[in-house]
C-alpha positions in Angstrom: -73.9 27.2 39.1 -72.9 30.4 40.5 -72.4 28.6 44.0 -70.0 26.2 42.7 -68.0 28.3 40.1 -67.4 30.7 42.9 -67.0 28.2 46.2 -63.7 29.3 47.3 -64.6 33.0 47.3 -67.6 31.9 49.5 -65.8 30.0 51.6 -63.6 32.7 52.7 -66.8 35.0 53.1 -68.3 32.6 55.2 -65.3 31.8 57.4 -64.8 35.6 57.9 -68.8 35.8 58.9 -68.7 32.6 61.0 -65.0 33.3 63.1 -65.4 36.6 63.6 -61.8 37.3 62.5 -60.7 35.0 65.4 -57.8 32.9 65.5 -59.0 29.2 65.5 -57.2 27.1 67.9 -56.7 22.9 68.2 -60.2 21.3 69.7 -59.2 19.9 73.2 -61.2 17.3 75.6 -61.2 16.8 79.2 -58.3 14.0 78.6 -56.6 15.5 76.2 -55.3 18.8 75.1 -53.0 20.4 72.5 -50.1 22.5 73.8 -49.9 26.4 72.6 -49.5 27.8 69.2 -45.9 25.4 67.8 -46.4 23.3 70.6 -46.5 19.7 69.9 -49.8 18.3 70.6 -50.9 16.0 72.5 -51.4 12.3 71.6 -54.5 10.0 72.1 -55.8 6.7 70.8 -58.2 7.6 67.9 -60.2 9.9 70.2 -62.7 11.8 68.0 -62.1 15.3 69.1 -58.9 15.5 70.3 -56.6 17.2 69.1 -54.4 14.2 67.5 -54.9 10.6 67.1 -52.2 8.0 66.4 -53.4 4.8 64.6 -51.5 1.7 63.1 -52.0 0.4 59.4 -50.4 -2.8 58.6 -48.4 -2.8 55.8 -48.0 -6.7 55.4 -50.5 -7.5 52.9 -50.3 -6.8 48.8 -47.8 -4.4 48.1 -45.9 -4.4 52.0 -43.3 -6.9 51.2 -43.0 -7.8 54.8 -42.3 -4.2 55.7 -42.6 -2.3 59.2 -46.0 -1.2 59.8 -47.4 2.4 58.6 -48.5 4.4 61.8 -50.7 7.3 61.1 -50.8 10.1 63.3 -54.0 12.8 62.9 -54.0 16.6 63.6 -58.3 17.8 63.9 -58.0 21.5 64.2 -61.3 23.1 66.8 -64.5 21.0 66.2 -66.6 25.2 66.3 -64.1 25.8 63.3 -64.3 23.8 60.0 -62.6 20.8 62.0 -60.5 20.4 59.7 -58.0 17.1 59.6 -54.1 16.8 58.5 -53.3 13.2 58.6 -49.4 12.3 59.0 -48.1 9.2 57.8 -45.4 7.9 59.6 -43.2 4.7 58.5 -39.7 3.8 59.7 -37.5 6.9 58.1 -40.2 8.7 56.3 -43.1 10.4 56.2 -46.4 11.9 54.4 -48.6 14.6 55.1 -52.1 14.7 53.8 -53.6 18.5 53.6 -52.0 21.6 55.3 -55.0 23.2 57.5 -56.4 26.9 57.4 -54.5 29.2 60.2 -50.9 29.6 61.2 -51.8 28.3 64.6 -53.3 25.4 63.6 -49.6 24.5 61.0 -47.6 25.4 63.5 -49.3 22.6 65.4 -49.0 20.1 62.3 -45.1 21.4 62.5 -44.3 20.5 65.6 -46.4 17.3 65.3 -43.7 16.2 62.1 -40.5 17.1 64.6 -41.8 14.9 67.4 -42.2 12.3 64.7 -38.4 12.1 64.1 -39.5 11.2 60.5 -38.0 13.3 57.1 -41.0 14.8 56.1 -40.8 13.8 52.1 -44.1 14.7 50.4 -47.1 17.0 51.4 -50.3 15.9 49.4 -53.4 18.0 49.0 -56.6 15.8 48.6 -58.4 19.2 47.2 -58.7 23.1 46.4 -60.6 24.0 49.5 -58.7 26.8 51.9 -59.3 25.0 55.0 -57.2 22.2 53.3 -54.4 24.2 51.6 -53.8 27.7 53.1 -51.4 26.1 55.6 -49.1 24.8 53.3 -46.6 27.7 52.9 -45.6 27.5 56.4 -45.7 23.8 56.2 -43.5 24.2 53.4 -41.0 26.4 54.7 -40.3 24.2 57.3 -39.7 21.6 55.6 -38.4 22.7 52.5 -36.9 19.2 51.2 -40.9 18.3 51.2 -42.4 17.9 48.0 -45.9 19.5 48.0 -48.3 17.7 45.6 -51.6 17.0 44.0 -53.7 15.1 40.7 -53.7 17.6 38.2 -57.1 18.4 38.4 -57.1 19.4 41.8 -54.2 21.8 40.6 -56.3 23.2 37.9 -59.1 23.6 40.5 -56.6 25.5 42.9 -55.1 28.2 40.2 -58.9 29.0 39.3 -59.9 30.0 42.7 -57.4 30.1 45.5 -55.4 33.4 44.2 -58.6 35.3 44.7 -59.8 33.6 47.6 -56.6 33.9 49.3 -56.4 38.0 48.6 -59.8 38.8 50.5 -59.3 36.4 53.5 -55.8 38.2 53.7 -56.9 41.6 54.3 -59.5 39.8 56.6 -57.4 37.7 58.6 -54.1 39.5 58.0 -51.0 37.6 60.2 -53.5 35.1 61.7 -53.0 33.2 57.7 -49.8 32.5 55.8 -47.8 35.3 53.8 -48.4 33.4 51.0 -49.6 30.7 48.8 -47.7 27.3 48.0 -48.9 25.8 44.4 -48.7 22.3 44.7 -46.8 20.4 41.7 -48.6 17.5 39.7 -48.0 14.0 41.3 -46.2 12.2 38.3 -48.2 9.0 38.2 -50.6 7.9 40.5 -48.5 6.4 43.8 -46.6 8.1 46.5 -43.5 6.1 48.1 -42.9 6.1 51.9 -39.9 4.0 52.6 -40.4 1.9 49.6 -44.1 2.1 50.0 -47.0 2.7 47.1 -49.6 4.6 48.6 -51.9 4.7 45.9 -54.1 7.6 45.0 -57.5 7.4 43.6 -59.5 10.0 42.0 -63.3 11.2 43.1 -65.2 10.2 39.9 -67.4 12.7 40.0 -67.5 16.4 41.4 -69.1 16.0 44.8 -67.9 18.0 48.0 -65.3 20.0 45.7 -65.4 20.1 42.0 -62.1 17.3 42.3 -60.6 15.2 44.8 -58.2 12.4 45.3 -57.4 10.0 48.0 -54.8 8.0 49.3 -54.8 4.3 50.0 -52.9 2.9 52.5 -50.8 -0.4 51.3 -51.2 -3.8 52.7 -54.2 -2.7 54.4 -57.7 -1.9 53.6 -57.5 1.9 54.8 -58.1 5.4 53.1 -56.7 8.9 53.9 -60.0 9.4 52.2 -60.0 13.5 52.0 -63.2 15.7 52.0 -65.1 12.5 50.0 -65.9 11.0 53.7 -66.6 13.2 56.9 -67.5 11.8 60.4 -70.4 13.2 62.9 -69.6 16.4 61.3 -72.0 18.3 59.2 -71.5 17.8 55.4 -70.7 20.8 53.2 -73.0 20.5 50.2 -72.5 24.1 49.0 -70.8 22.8 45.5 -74.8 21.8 44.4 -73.2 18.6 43.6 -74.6 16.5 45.9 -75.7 13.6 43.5 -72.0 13.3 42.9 -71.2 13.4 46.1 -73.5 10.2 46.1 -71.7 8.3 43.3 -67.9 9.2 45.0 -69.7 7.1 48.5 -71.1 4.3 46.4 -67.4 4.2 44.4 -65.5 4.2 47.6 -67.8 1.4 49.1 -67.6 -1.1 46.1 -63.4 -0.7 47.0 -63.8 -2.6 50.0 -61.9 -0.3 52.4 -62.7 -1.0 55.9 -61.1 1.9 57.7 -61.1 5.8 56.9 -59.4 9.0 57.4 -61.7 11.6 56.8 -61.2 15.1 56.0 -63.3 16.2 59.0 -63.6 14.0 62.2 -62.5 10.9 63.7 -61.1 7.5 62.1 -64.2 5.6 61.5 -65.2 2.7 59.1 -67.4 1.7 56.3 -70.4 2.7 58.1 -69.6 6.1 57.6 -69.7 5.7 53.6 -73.6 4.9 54.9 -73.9 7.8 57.3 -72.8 10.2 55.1 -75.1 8.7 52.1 -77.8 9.3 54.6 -77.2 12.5 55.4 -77.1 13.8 52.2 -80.3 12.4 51.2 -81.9 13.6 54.4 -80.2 16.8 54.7 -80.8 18.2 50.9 -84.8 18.2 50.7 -84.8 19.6 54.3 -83.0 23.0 52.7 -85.0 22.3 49.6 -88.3 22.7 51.7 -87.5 25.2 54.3 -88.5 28.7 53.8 -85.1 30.4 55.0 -81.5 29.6 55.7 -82.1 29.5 59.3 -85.3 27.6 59.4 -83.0 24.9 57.8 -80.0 24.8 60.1 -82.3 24.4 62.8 -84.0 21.6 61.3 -80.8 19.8 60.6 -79.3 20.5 63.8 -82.3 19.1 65.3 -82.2 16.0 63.1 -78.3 15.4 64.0 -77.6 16.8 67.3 -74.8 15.1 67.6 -72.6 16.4 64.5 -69.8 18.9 65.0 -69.0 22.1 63.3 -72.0 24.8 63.4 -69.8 26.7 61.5 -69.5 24.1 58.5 -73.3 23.7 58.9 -73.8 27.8 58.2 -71.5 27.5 55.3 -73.3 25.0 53.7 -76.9 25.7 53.9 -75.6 29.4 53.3 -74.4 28.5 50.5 -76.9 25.9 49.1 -79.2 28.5 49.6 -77.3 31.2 47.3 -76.9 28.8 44.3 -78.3 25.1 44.9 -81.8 25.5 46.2 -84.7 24.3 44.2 -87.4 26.5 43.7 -90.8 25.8 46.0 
């Protein structure tokens, strides 16, 4: 659908639209509160819109040999913006990072948050081929050089049909405020990444859903998922790839895993009651844009329906876009 074969040119139309050509900046709360732009930000326990959250994933069970516990520390850049999440996984020497964020700002932040770590950064892994995921991985990159940047290979194919082109219009859009360049990820040779002697496992969306592909990464010894763009948390859904029905089958595979805890791509660490919310939300959310007349009639019936969710701006991207390419006709 013309929608999905050309979502990462929409995106970056939409961002322009929605921002303004504004810098995001890291979300802050009345108890907590990033530092400026390369600052490292500041630490709370799991808070939901904080700028970082630091939770512990014991690595004891199958596959943790008895090892030191996996700590995994959470960047959410600003809950207006696409509230986007890099999630850093710390063990005793080394470290993972799970998607690169959209601005420079907002890398710099995930940066400084690796240094304060005092962990080698070893692998960068992109969970999928959406711009608010992968744009900051050249600066990411060039800091940390040794740092292999990776990803399934169909999230690789996904990223060399779209991002080149996405990447030259938000350029001239967003000019210094976005990376100089773009960093291709490599193909994951086999299906685990190793922190200090560690398997974290990936696993692979079945089905298109919330981006055409997706992986995930499992935490070992523990019943926890970096989960990627397949989960979100009291933030609105983006259901502009007309795949929702997918989207569907990804929460019902996920759930018949038997995780219990979650990293989403957008908001918080929640549990398996989100796998429900966000089933629910789909099925709610998709014959409100079906039956409203226009694009705005829509958002404010889902905004009225989930007052609580974050991220107006992901909410205008995705009945935006549902509207140019998903929409059933009346």
């Amino acid at each position: 659908m013309h929608a999905k074969k050309h979502f990462g040119l929409a995106f970056a139309l939409t961002l322009v639209a929605a921002c303004g050509g504004n810098e995001t900046t890291s979300s802050t709360t009345s108890t907590s509160s990033a530092s400026g732009t390369g600052g490292a930000p500041a630490t709370t326990s799991d808070s939901a819109s904080a700028s970082t959250s630091t939770s512990t994933s014991s690595a004891g069970g199958a596959g943790g040999g008895g090892v030191a516990d996996l700590t995994v520390q959470t960047y959410q850049s600003d809950v207006a913006g696409p509230a986007v999440d890099s999630h850093l996984i710390l063990g005793s020497k080394e470290a993972v990072l799970v998607d690169g964020q959209f601005f420079k700002a907002d890398a710099a932040k995930v940066i400084a948050l690796v240094n304060a770590s005092g962990k080698t950064l070893t692998t960068v892994f992109l969970t999928h081929a959406h711009p608010d995921h992968y744009l900051g991985l050249d600066p990411i990159h060039a800091a940390f050089p040794q740092a292999k940047v990776v990803t399934t290979a169909a999230v690789l194919a996904e990223f060399k049909a779209k991002s080149a082109a996405t990447f030259m219009y938000l350029k001239t859009s967003f000019t210094d405020q976005i990376a100089d360049a773009l960093t291709t990820p490599e193909v994951l040779a086999g299906n685990t990444i190793t922190i200090d002697g560690q398997a974290l496992t990936v696993i692979e969306a079945p089905h298109a859903g919330e981006s055409g592909s997706a992986a995930a990464l499992a935490l070992p010894g523990k019943k926890a998922l970096i989960a990627g763009d397949v989960v979100y948390h009291d933030v609105h859904l983006v259901l502009g790839e007309c795949a929702w029905q997918g989207w569907l089958d990804n929460l019902t595979a996920v759930k018949a895993m038997g995780f219990t805890t979650f990293y989403p791509g957008h908001g918080a660490k929640t549990d398996a009651t989100t796998l429900d919310a966000d089933a629910a939300y789909i099925k709610a959310v998709v014959p409100i844009m079906d039956g409203a007349a226009t694009a705005a009639d829509a958002k404010a019936a889902i905004k009225a329906k989930y007052p609580g969710y974050a991220s107006d701006f992901l909410l205008g991207f995705s009945v935006d876009n549902y509207f140019a390419g998903c929409k059933k006709a009346p």
